[in-house]
C-alpha positions as CSV (number, residue, x, y, z in Angstrom):
1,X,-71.0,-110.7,219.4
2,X,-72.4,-107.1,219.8
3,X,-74.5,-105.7,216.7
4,X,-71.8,-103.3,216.4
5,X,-68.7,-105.6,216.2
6,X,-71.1,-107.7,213.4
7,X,-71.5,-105.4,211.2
8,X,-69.9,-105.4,207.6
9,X,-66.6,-103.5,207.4
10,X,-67.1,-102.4,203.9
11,X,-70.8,-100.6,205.6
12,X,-68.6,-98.8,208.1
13,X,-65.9,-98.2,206.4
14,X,-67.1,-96.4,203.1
15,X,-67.5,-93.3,204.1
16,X,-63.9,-93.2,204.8
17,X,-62.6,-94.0,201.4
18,X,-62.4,-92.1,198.8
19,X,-64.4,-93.3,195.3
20,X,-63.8,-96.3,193.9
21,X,-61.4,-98.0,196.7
22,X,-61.8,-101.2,198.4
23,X,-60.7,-101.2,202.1
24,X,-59.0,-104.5,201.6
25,X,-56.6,-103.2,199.2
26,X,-55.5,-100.9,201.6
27,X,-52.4,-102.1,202.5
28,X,-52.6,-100.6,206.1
29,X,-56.5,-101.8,206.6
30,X,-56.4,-104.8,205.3
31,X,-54.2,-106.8,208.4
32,X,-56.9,-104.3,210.7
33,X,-59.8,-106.3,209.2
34,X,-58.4,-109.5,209.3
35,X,-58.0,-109.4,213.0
36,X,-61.4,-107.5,213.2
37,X,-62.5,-109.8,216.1
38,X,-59.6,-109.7,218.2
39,X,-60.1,-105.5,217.8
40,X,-63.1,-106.0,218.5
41,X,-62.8,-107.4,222.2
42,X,-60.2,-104.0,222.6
43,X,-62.6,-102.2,221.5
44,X,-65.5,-103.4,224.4
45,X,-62.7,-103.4,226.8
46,X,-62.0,-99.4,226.2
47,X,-65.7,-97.9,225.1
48,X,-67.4,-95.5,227.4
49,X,-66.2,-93.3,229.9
50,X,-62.8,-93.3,231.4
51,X,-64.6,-95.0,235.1
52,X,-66.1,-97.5,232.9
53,X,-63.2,-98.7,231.3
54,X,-61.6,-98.8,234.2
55,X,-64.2,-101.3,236.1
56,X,-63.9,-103.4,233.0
57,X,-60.4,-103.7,233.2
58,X,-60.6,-104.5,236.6
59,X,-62.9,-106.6,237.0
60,X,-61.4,-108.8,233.7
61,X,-57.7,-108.4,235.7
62,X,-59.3,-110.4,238.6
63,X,-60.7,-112.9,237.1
64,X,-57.1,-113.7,235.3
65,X,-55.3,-113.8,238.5
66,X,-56.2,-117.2,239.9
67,X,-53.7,-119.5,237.1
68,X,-53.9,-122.5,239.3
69,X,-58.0,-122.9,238.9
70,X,-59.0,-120.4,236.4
71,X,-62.7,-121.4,236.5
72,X,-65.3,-119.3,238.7
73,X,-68.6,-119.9,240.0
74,X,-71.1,-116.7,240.8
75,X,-70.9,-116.9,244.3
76,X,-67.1,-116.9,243.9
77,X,-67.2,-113.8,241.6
78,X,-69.2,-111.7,244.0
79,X,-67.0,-112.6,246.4
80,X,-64.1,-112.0,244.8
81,X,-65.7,-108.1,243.7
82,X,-67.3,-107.5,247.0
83,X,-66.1,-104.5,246.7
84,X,-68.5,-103.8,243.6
85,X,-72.2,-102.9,243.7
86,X,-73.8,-106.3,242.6
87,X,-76.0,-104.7,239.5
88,X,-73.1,-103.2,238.2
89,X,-71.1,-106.5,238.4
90,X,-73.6,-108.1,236.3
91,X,-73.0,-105.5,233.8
92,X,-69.8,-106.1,233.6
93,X,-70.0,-109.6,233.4
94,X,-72.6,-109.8,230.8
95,X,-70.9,-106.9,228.3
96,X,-67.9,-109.2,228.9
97,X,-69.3,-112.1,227.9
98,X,-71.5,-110.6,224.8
99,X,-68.0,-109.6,223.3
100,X,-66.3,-112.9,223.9
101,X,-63.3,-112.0,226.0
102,X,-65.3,-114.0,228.9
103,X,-67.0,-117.4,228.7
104,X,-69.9,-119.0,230.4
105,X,-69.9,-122.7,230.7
106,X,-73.9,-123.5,231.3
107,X,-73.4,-127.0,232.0
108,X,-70.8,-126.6,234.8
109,X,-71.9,-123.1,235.7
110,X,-68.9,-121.4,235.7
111,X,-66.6,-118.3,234.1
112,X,-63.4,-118.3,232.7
113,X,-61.5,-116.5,230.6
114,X,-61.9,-116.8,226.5
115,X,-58.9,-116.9,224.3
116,X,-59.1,-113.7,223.2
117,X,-59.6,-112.2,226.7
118,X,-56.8,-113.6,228.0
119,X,-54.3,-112.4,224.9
120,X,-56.0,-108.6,225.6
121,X,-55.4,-109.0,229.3
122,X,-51.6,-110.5,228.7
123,X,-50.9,-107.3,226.2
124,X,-52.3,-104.7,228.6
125,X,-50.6,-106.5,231.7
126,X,-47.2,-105.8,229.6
127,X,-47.8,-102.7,229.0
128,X,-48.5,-101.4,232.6
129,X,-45.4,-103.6,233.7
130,X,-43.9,-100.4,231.4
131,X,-45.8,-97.6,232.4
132,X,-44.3,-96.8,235.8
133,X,-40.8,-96.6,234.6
134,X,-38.6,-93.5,233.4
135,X,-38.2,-94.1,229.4
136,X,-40.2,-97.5,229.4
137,X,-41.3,-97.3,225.8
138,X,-37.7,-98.8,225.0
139,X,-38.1,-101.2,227.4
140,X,-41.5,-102.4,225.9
141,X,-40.2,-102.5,222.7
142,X,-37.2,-104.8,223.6
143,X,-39.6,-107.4,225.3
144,X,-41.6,-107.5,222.0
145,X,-38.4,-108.2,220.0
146,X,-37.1,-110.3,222.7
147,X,-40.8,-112.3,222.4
148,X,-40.6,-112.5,218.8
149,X,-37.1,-113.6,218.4
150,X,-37.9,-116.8,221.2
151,X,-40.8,-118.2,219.0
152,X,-39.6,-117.4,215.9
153,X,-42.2,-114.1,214.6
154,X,-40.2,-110.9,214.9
155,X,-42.2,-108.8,213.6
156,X,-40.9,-105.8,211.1
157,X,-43.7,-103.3,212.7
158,X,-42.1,-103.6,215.7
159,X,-38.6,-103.3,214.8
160,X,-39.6,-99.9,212.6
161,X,-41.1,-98.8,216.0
162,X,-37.8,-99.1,217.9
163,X,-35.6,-97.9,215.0
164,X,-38.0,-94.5,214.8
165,X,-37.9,-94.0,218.9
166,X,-34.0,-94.0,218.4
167,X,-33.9,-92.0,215.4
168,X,-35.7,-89.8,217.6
169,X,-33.6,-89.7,220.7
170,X,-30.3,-89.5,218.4
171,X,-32.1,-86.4,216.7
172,X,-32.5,-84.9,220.2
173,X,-29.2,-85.2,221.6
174,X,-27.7,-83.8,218.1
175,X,-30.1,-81.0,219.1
176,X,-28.7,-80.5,222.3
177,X,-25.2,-80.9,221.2
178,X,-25.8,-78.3,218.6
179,X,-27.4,-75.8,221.0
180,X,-24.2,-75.0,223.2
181,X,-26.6,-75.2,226.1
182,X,-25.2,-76.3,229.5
183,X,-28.5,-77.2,230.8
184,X,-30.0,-79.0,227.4
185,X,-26.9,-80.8,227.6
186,X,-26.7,-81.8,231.1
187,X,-30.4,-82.7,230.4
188,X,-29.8,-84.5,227.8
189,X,-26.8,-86.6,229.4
190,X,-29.6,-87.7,232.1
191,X,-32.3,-88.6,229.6
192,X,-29.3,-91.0,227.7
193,X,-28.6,-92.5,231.5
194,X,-32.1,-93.5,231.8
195,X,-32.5,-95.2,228.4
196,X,-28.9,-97.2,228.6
197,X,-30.1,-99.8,230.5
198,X,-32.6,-100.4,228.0
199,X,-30.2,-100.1,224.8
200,X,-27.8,-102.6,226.4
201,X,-30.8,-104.7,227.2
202,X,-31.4,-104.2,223.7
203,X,-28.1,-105.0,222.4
204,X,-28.6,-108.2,223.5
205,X,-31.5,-109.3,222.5
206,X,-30.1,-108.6,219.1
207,X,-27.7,-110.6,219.6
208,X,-28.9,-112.9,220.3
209,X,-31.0,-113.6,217.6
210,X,-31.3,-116.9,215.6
211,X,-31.5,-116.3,211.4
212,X,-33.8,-118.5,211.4
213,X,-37.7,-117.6,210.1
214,X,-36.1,-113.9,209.4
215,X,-36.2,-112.6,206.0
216,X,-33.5,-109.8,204.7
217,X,-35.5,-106.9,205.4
218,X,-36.2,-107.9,208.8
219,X,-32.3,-108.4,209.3
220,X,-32.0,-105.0,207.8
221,X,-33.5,-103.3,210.5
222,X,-32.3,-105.3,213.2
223,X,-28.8,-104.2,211.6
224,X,-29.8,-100.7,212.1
225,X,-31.3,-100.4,215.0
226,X,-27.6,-101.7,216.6
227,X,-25.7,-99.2,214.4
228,X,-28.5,-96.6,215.3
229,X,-27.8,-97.9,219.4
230,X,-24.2,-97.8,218.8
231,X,-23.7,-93.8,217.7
232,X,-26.6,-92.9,220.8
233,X,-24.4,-95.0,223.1
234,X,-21.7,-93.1,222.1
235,X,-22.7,-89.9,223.0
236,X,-22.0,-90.0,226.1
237,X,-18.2,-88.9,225.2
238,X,-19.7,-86.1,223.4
239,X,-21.4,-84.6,226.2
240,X,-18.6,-84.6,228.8
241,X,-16.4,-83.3,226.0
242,X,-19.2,-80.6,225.5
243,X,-19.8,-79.8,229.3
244,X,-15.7,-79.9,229.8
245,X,-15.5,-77.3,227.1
246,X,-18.2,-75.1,228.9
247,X,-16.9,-75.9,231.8
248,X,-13.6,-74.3,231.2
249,X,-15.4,-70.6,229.6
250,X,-17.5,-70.4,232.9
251,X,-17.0,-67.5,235.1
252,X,-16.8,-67.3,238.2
253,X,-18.3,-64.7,240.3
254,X,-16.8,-64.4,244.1
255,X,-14.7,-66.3,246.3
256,X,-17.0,-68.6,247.2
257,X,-17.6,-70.9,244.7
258,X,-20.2,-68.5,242.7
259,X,-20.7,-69.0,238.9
260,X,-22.2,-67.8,235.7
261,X,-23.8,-71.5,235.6
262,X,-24.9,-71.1,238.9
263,X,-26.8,-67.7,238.8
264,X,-28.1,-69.2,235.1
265,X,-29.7,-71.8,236.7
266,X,-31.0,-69.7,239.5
267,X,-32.9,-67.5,236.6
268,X,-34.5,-70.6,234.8
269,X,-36.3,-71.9,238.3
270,X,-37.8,-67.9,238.5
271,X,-41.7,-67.0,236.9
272,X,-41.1,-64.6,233.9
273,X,-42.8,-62.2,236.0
274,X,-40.1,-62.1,238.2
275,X,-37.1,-62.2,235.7
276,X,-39.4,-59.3,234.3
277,X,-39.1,-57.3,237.6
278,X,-35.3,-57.8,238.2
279,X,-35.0,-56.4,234.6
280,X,-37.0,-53.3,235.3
281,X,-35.0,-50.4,234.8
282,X,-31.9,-52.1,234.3
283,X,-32.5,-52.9,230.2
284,X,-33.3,-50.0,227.6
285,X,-34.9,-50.5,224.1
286,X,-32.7,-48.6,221.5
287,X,-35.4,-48.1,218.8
288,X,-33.3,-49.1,215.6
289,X,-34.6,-47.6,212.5
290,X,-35.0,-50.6,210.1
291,X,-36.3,-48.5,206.8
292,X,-32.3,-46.4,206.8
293,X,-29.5,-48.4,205.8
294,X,-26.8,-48.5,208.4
295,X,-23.8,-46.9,206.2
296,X,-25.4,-44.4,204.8
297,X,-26.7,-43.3,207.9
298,X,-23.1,-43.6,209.2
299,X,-21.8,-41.7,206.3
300,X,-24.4,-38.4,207.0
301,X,-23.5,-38.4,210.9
302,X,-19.5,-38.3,209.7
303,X,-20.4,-35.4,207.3
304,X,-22.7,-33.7,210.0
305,X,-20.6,-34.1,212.7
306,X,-16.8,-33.9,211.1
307,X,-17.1,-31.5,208.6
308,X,-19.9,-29.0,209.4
309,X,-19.4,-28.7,213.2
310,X,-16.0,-28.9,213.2
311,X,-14.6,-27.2,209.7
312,X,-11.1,-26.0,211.1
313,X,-9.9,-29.5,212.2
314,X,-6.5,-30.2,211.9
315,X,-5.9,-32.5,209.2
316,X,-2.9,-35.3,210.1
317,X,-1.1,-37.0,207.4
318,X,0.9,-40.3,207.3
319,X,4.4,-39.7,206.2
320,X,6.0,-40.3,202.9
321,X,7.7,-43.5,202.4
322,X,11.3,-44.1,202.9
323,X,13.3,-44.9,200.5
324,X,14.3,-49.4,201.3
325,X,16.7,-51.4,199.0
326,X,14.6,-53.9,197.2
327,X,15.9,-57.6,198.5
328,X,16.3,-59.8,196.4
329,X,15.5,-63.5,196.8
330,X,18.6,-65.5,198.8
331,X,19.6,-68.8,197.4
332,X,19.1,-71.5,199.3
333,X,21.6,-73.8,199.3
334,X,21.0,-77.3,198.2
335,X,20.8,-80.5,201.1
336,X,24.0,-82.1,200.9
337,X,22.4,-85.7,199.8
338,X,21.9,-84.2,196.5
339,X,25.5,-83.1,195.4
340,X,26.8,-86.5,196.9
341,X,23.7,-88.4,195.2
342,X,24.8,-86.5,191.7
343,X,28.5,-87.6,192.3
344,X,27.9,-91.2,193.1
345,X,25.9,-90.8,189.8
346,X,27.9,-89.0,187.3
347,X,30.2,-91.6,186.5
348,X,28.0,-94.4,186.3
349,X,29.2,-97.3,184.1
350,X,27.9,-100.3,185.4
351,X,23.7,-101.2,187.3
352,X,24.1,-100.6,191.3
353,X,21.6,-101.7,193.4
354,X,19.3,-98.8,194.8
355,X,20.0,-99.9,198.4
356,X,23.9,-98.9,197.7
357,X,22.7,-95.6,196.5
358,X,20.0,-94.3,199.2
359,X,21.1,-96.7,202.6
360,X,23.8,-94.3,204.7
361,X,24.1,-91.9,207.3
362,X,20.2,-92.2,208.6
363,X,16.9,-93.3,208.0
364,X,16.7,-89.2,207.1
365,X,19.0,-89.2,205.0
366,X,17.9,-92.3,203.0
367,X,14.5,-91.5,202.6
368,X,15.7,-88.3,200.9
369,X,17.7,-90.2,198.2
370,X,15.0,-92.5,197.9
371,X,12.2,-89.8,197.2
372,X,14.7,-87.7,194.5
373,X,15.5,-91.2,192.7
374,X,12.0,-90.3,190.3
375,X,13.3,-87.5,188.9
376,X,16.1,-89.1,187.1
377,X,15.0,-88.6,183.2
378,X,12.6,-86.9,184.2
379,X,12.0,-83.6,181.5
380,X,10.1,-81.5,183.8
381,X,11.9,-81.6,186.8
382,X,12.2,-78.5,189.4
383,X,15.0,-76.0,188.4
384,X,17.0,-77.2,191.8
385,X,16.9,-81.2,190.1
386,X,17.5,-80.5,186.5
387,X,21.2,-81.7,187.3
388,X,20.4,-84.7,188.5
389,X,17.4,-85.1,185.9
390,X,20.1,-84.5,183.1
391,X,21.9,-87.6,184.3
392,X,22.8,-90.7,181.6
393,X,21.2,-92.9,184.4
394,X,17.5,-94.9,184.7
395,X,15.9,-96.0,187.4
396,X,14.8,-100.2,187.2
397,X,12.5,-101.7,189.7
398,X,12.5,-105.6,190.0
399,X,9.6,-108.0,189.6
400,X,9.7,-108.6,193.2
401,X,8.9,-104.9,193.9
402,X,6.1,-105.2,191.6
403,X,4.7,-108.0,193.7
404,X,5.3,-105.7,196.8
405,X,8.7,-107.4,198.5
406,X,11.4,-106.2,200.1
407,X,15.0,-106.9,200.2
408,X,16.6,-106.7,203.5
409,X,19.4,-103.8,204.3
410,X,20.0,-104.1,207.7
411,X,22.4,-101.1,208.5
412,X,22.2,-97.2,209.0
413,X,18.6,-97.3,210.2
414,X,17.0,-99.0,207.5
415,X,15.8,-102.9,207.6
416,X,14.6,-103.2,204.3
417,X,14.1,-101.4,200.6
418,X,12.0,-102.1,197.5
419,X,14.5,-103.7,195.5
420,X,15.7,-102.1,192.3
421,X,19.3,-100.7,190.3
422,X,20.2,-97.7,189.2
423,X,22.1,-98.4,185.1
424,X,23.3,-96.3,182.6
425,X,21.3,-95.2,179.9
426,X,21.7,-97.8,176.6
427,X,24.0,-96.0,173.7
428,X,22.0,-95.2,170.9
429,X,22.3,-96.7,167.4
């Protein structure tokens, strides 16, 4: 190892902190320093310039290619890199080597890839896998979830990742829902097409994991991030209901097929300069005087203009009032279900069941008896019910309609009614 990846951490590291604190209480340091050597080997891979890095990575990608005999000799590595100037190879080869992400066997002469090199190579091979596609980050993300769940080590870092890059899209199609724009919308309706594929993907995977080796907080997230895919997913009704509704203010400009949208669209794709020169002499600034308040200036150009420039107006009066009758609230005469209710209740001398009292004529009809059977003793009944309040009559529910049954009617629209009797009042002592 390089003098540089040997060095203490608490050396390098001190100037950082602030007085007094260890970097190994650090929550996010400390799992840094404990794979310090594996960071290390990233760290050769990606120092230097930009062509540099890029050798490196090359050169360490072909040597990972041949799986079926992953040993090489020098002569096959120069052939293999032909294509690279020979000191520079050994370069390579030797910084490679110095920070253990390539081995040199001196008995059998030959290279291959160390532990550590291989795992770099594996995560960078993923990650390119990613790069080329629209949205991939969601896609990368998955695979580490989907990796995790097979072997039993999802990780919660990685499920955080995921759970922010949705909160993010969700945040930016609320945005674009909230704006009213046509083309943030339609925008937005692309970007959610591109990253379905991933969410269902996604979906999945979550399903599709075992409990096993995953603690609640883990479980929590994964929770989430489906409720989190679930809203996003559903979006896609929002946007066509969104679009629909623009859809239908749109106008349209001529015959042939012309529309607001359209010549909208045709400004966006213009420079500013040239927006700037279509406006040119077709806008004019109004300079509005922010220090005067609008009403009162409104008030001095009435009194300016009305009554000094124009004292002999003619002055125009609304008439008197006629004279109206005052009307006077109509009756309104009762529903007929109450008289009959009252009558089939005035003269009661003996408990009737409440079916015999509501069921008749129609479902209507019943459910109006049913709803005015409360109010019987009731002291502070609506002027319109004191009548039937007043009655000598109580209401009695059964046990069964305190355990929630029904008794079967069968007849004038109703199948069944809580069951209960209507009885006279007891007679005092």
């Amino acid at each position: 190892m390089s003098q540089h990846a040997s060095r203490s951490p608490s050396s390098t590291l001190g100037d950082f902190l602030a007085a007094g604190v260890v970097a190994e209480d650090v929550p996010s340091l400390f799992p840094l320093l404990s794979a310090r050597p594996l960071l290390a080997a990233f760290v050769a891979l990606f120092r230097g310039g930009d062509d540099e890095v890029l050798i490196r990575l090359s050169v360490l990608k072909g040597i990972g290619t041949r799986a079926e005999s992953p040993f090489w000799s020098p002569r096959e590595l120069e052939e293999q890199f032909v294509w690279l100037d020979p000191v520079k190879l050994d370069t390579v080869l030797k910084r490679l080597r110095e920070h253990e992400l390539l081995i040199w066997d001196g008995e059998q002469r030959l290279y291959h890839l160390a532990p550590t090199g291989r795992m770099a190579l594996a995560a960078i091979d993923l990650m390119l896998q990613f790069a080329a596609e629209e949205d991939a980050e969601l896609g990368f993300l998955a695979s580490q979830v989907a990796a995790g769940g097979a072997v039993g080590r999802l990780s919660a870092d990685t499920l955080r990742h995921l759970l922010a890059r949705l909160a993010e899209l969700e945040a930016q199609f609320a945005a674009a829902v909230a704006s009213g724009s046509e083309f943030r919308l339609v925008a937005a309706q692309a970007r959610l097409q591109s990253v379905w594929k991933w969410m269902e993907k996604g979906t999945a995977i979550l399903a599709g994991l075992s409990e096993e080796g995953f603690d609640d907080a883990t479980w929590r997230l994964a929770q989430e991030i489906g409720s989190r895919q679930s809203r996003i997913m559903r979006m896609t009704s929002v946007f066509q209901r969104e679009l629909a509704a623009i859809a239908r203010q749109r106008v349209h400009l001529s015959q042939g097929g012309l529309s607001s949208s359209d010549v909208a669209a045709w400004l966006k794709g213009l420079a500013l300069e040239q927006v700037a020169a279509l406006a040119d002499g077709g806008l004019r600034i109004v300079p509005e005087p922010v220090f005067a308040l609008q009403d009162v200036m409104l008030d001095i150009a009435e009194a300016e203009l009305v009554d000094r420039q124009h004292p002999d107006r003619r002055r125009s009066s609304l008439p008197p009032p006629a004279a109206v009758a005052t009307t006077r609230e109509l009756p309104v005469e009762p529903p007929p279900e109450l008289a009959a209710l009252l009558q089939a209740l005035l003269h009661l001398d003996s408990p009737i069941p409440v079916a015999d009292v509501v069921v008749g004529g129609s479902f209507r009809s019943a459910s109006y008896r049913l709803s005015l059977l409360p109010f019987l003793g009731e002291d502070k009944a609506p002027s319109d019910l004191a009548p039937l309040a007043a009655l000598p009559v109580q209401l009695l529910w059964s046990a069964e309609a305190a355990a929630g049954e029904l008794a079967t009617v069968n007849r004038a629209e109703v199948a069944a009614i809580t069951p209960g009797c209507i009885a006279p009042l007891p007679d005092l002592p």
